[in-house]
N, C-alpha and C positions, 0 to 999 in steps of 0.2 A: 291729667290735663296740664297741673303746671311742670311739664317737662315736655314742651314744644318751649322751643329756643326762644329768646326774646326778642332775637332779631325776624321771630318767624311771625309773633305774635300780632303785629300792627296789620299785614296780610292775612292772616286768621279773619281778625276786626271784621276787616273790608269784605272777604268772601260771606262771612256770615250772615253779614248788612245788604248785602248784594242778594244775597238766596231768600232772604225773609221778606226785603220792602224793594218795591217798586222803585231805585234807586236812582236821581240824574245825576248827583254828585254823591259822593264820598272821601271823606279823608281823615287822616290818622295820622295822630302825633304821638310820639313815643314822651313822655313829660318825664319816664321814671328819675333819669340821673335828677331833676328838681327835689325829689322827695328820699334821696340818697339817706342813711339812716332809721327812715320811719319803719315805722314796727310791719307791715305789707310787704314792705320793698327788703327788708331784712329774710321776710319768709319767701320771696321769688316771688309776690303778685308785683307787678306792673299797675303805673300811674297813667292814663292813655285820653287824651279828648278826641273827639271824633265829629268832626261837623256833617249832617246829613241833610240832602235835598232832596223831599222826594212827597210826589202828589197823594201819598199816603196819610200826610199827616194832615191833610187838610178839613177843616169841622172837628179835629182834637187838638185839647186841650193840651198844658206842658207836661203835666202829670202821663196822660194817655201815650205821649209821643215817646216819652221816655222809658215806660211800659213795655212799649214795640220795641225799639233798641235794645229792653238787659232783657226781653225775651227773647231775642235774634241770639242774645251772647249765652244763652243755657249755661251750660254746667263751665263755662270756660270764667265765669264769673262764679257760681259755685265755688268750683277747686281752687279759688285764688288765684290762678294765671293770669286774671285783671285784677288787683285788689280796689283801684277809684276811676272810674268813668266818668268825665268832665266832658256832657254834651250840648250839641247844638241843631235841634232837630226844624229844620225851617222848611215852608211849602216854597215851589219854585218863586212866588210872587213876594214873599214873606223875602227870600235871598238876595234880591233884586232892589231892595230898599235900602237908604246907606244905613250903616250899622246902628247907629245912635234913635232908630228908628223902629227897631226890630221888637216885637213884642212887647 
């Protein structure tokens, strides 16, 4: 797994997240160059956030949400091809609130 390219990796993310949860938004940040050195990013896992909207998460909790998300990512978190997942999992209505607001 971690030999899918890095620039293929953030599109991986998304398709994953897209086939697992009932998605309205998605997005992907590649953060690795931030984490340039660190002991992950030396062995080829990637640094990645990923904000998610989606009516799935509604009635769970953060714990739950985040759950759903590194189960959608299987073995591509396993093998290291992500090494840290910095997410954002909010219901459509939760999105809609200005940020300073949000959970």
């Amino acid at each position: 797994m971690n030999d899918i390219p890095r620039s293929e990796r953030p599109g991986m993310i998304r398709e994953r997240l897209c086939h697992a949860l009932d998605v309205l938004h998605v997005e992907v940040r590649d953060d690795s160059h931030l984490h340039a050195g660190h002991a992950g990013a030396r062995a080829g896992g990637g640094h990645y956030h990923v904000q998610v909207i989606s009516d799935d998460f509604a009635g769970r909790g953060r714990l739950q949400r985040h759950r759903l998300i590194y189960d959608a990512m299987g073995d591509a978190i396993r093998d290291d091809c992500i090494h840290a997942l910095s997410i954002e999992a909010l219901t459509p209505a939760e999105a809609e609130r200005p940020q300073t607001n949000r959970q």
